[in-house]
C-alpha positions as CSV (number, residue, x, y, z in Angstrom):
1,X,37.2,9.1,-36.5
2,X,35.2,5.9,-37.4
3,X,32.0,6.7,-38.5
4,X,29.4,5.2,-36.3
5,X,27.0,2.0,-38.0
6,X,23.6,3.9,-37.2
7,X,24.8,7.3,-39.3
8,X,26.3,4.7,-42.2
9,X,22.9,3.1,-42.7
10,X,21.6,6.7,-42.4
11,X,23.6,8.0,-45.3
12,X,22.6,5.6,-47.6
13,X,19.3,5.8,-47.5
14,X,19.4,9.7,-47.9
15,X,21.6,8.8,-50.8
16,X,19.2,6.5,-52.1
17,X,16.3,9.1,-52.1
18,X,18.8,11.6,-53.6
19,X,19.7,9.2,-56.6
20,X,15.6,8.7,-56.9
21,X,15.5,4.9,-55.6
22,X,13.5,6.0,-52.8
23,X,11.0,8.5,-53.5
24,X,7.8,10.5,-51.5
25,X,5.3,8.3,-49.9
26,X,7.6,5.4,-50.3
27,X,8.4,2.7,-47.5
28,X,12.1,2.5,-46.2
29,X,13.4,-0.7,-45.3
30,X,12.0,-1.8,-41.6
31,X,14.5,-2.2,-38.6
32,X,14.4,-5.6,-38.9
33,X,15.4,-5.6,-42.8
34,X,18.3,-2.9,-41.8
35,X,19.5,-4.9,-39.3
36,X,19.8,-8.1,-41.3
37,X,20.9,-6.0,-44.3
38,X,24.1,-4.0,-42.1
39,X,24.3,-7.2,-39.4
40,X,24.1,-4.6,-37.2
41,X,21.3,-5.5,-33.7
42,X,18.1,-3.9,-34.0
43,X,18.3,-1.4,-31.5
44,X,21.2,0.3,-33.8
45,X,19.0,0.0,-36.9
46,X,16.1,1.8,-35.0
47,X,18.5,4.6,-34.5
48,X,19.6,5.2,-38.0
49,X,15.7,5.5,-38.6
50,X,15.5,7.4,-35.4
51,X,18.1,10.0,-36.9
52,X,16.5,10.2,-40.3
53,X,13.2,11.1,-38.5
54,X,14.8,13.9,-36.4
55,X,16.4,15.1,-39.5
56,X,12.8,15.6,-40.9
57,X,13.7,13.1,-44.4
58,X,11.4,10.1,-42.7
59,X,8.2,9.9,-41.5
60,X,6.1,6.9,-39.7
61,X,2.8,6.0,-41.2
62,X,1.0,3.8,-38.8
63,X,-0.1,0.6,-40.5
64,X,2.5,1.3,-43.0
65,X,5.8,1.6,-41.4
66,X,8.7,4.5,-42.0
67,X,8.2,6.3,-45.3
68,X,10.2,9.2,-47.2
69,X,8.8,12.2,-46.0
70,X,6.4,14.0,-49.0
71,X,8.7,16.9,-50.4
72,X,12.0,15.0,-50.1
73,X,13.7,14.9,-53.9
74,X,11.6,17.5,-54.7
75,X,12.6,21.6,-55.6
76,X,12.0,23.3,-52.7
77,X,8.9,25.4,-52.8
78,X,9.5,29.1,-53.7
79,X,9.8,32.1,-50.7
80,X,5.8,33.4,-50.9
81,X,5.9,37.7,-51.2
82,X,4.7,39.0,-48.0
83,X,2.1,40.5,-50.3
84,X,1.0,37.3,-52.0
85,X,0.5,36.1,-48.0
86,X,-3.0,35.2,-46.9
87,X,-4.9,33.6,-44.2
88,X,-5.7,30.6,-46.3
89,X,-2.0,30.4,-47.7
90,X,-1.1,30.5,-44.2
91,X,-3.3,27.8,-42.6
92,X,-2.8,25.5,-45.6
93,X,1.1,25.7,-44.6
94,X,0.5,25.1,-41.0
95,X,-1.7,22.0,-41.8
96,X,0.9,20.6,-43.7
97,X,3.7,21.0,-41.6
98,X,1.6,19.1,-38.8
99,X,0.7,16.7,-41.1
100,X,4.4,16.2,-41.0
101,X,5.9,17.2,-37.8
102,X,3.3,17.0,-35.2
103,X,1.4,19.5,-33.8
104,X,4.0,20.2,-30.8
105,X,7.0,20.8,-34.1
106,X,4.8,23.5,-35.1
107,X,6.2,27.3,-34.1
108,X,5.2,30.3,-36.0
109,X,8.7,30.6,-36.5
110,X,9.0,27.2,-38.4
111,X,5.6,28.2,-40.2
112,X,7.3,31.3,-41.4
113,X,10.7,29.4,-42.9
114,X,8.3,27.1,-44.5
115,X,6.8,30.1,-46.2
116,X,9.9,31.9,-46.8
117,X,8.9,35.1,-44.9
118,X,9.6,36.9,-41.6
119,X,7.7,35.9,-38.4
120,X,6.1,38.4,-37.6
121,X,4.1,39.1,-41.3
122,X,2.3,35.8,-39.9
123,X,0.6,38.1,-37.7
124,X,-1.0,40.4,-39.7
125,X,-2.9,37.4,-40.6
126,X,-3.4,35.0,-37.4
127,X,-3.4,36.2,-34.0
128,X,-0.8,33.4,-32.7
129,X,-1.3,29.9,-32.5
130,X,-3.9,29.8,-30.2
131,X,-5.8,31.5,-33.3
132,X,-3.7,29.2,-35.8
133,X,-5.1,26.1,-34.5
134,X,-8.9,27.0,-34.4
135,X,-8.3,28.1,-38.1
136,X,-6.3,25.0,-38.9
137,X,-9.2,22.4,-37.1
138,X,-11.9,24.5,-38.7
139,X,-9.7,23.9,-42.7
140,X,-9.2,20.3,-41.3
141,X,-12.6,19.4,-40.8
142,X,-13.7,21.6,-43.9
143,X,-12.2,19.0,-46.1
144,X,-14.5,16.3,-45.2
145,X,-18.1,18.8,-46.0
146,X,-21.2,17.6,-44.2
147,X,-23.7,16.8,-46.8
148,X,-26.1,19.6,-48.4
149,X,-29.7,17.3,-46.5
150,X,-29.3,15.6,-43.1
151,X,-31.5,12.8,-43.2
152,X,-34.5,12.4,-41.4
153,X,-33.2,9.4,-39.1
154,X,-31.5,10.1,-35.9
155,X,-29.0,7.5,-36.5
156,X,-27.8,7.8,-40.1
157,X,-27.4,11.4,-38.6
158,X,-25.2,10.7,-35.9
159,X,-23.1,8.0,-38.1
160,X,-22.2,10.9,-41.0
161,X,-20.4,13.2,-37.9
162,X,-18.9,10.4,-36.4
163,X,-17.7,8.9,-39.8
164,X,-16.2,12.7,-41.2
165,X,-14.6,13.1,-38.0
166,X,-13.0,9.9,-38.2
167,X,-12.0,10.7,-41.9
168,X,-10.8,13.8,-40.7
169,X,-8.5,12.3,-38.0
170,X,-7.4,10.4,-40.1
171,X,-6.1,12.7,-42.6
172,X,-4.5,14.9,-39.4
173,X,-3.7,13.0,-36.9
174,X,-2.5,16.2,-34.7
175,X,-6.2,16.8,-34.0
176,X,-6.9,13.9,-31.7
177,X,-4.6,15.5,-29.1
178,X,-5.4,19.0,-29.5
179,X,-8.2,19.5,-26.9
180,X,-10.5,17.4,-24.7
181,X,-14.1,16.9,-24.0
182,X,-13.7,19.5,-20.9
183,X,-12.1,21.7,-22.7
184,X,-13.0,22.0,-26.6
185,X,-11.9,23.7,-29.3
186,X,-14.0,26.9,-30.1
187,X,-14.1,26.1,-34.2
188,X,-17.4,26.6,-36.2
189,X,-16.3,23.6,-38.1
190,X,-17.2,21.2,-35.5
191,X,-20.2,23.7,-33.7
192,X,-21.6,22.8,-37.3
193,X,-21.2,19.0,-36.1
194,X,-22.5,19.8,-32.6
195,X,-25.5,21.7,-34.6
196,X,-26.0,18.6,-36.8
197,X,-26.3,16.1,-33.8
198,X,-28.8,18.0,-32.0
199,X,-31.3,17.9,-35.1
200,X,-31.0,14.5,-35.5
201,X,-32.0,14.1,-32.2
202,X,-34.6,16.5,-32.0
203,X,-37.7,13.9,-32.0
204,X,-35.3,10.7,-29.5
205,X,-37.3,12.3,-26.8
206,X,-34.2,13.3,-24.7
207,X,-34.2,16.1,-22.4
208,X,-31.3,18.7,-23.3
209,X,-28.8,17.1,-20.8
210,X,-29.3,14.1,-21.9
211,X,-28.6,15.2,-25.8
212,X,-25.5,17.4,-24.9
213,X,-24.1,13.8,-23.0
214,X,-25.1,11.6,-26.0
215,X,-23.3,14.3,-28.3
216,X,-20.1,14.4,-25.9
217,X,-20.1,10.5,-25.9
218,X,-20.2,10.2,-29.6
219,X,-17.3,13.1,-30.3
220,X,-15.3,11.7,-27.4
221,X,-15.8,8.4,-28.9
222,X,-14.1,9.0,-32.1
223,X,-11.3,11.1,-30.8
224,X,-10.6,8.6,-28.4
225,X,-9.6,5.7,-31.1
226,X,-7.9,8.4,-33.4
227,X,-5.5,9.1,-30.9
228,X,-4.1,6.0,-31.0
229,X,-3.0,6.9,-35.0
230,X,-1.0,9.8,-33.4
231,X,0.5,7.8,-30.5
232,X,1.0,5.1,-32.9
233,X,2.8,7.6,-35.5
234,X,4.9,9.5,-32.8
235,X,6.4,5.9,-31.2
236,X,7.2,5.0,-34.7
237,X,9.2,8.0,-35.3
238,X,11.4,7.9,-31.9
239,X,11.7,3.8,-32.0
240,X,11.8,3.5,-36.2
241,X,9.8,0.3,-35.2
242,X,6.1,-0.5,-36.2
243,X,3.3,-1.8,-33.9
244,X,4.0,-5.2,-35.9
245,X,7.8,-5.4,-35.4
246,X,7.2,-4.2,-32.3
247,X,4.9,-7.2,-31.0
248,X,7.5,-9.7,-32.4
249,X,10.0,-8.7,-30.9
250,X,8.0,-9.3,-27.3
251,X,7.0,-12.5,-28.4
252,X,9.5,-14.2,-25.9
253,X,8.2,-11.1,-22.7
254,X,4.4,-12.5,-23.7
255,X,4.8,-16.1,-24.0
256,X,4.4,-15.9,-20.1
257,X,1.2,-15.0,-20.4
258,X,0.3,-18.7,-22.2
259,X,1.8,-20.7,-19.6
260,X,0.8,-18.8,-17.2
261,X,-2.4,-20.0,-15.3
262,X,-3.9,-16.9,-14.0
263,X,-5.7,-15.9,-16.9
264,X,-7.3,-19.0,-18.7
265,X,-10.0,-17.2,-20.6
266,X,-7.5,-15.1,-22.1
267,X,-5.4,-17.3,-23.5
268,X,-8.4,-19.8,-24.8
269,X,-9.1,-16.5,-26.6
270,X,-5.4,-16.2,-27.8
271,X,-5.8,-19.7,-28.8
272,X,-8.8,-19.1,-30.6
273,X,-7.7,-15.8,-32.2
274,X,-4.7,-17.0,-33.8
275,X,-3.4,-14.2,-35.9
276,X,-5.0,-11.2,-34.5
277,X,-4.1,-8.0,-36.6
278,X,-5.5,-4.8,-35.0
279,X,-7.3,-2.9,-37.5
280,X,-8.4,0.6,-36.4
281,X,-10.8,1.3,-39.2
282,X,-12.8,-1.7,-38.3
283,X,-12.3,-1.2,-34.4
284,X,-14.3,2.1,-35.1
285,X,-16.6,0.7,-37.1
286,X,-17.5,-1.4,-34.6
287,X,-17.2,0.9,-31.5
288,X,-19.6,3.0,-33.7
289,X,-22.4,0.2,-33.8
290,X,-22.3,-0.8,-30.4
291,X,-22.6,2.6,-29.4
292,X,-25.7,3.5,-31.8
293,X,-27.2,-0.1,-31.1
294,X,-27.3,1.4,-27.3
295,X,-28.9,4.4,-28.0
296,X,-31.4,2.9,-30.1
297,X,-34.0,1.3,-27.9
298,X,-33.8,4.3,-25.6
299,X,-34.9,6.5,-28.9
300,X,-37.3,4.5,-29.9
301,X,-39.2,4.4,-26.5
302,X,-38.8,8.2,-26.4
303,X,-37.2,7.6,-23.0
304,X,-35.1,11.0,-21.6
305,X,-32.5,10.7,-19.0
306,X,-34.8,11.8,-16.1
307,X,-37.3,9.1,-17.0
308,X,-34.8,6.3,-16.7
């Protein structure tokens, strides 16, 4: 039996990270690079990355494309002795294997083989995963400490949560999707975010609705961009095509949109834009501003919700 194009291209870049050419962290050639490379069309290159994904040896980085996934080439870590097992040991492993999989790959049963245990000695240390993921957003959030002061001004205040959170999605991506603004995650981690927002705005003059909204806005806020790194890294991993290969390859599907006469300030803006290359660290940057900027008239007139 002929072996199929997409599982040829496949095998030699597992053989390539077996022989050391393509190591940890490092990029694998795009879809359109594979497709040249093998003259195969693109949609069969995206499979071949779409099989090495499944097979856990890739992973998509967004604004960095499909890389080896961390622990490929390397010794596989030792089975941990039941009584060497620990919370901590525990939720270290189940933070990395999100990192990696996604939060929806992660099963205690997965967590286990990744320890080299049985399932069930997981649960003489975690309840489930309802009590795995409060203990994994709390070590998530842990890693990016608030500082030992808060400063005295309500906004520098409210930009250090917003900023660690950010850094914290960033790191895990998983944690974007976990839970919403109606229904949150019970971790200390971020109550100690919560806690820290209503001290800085202790003195705006709000009334206590009015501080629990701007509090809601602001977390909302930045869980709202970072899902997009998740969304970002889960399309990559099905399609094995970035947001940039992806956005040329529709360039003949949007060119309507130029000639089209429906939306003229839209495409003077496209004509004005040029090159536009959507950068989410600065889209939050500047989400983050506007949003402050908003508050801060309202704070400095001491103005509450009911007074408005």
């Amino acid at each position: 039996m002929t072996t199929p194009p997409h599982a040829l291209i496949a095998a030699d870049i597992k053989r390539r990270i077996a022989e050391g050419r393509l190591r940890p962290g490092e990029r694998v050639p795009s879809t359109r690079q594979l497709a040249r490379d093998w003259n195969v069309a693109l949609a069969t290159a995206a499979k071949a990355l779409t099989l090495l994904a499944r097979e856990g040896v890739v992973v998509a980085e967004p604004r960095v494309g499909t890389v080896v996934a961390r622990g490929r080439g390397q010794k596989p870590r030792p089975a941990a002795s039941e009584h060497d097992l620990t919370r901590r040991r525990v939720v270290r492993a189940a933070v990395e294997l999100a990192d990696v999989d996604g939060l929806a790959e992660l099963t205690m049963r997965a967590l286990a083989d990744r320890l080299g245990v049985a399932t069930m000695s997981l649960y003489r240390h975690v309840g489930g995963k309802d009590d795995l993921v409060v203990l994994m957003v709390d070590a998530a959030v842990a890693e990016f400490a608030l500082p030992g002061e808060q400063p005295d001004d309500w906004r520098a205040g409210l930009e250090t949560i917003a900023r660690l959170q950010w850094a914290s999605y960033r790191a895990h991506p998983w944690m974007a999707g976990l839970s919403s603004i109606t229904r949150p995650v019970p971790s200390p981690a971020l109550l100690r975010h919560t806690e820290w927002a209503m001290r800085a705005l202790a003195g705006s003059g709000f009334d206590a609705e009015t501080r629990m909204y701007v509090q809601i806005t602001l977390y909302g806020y930045v869980q709202g961009i970072a899902a997009n790194i998740e969304k970002e890294r889960r399309a990559q991993a099905a399609t094995g095509v970035t947001a940039d290969e992806w956005m040329d390859e529709r360039g003949d599907e949007l060119r309507w949109i130029g000639e089209s006469r429906d939306y003229p300030a839209f495409v003077r803006l496209l004509d004005e834009l040029g090159e536009f290359d959507l950068d989410l660290d600065r889209l939050f940057e500047f989400g983050l501003g506007a949003l402050l900027d908003g508050l801060t008239p309202l704070i400095e007139h001491g103005r509450g919700r009911n007074e408005r």
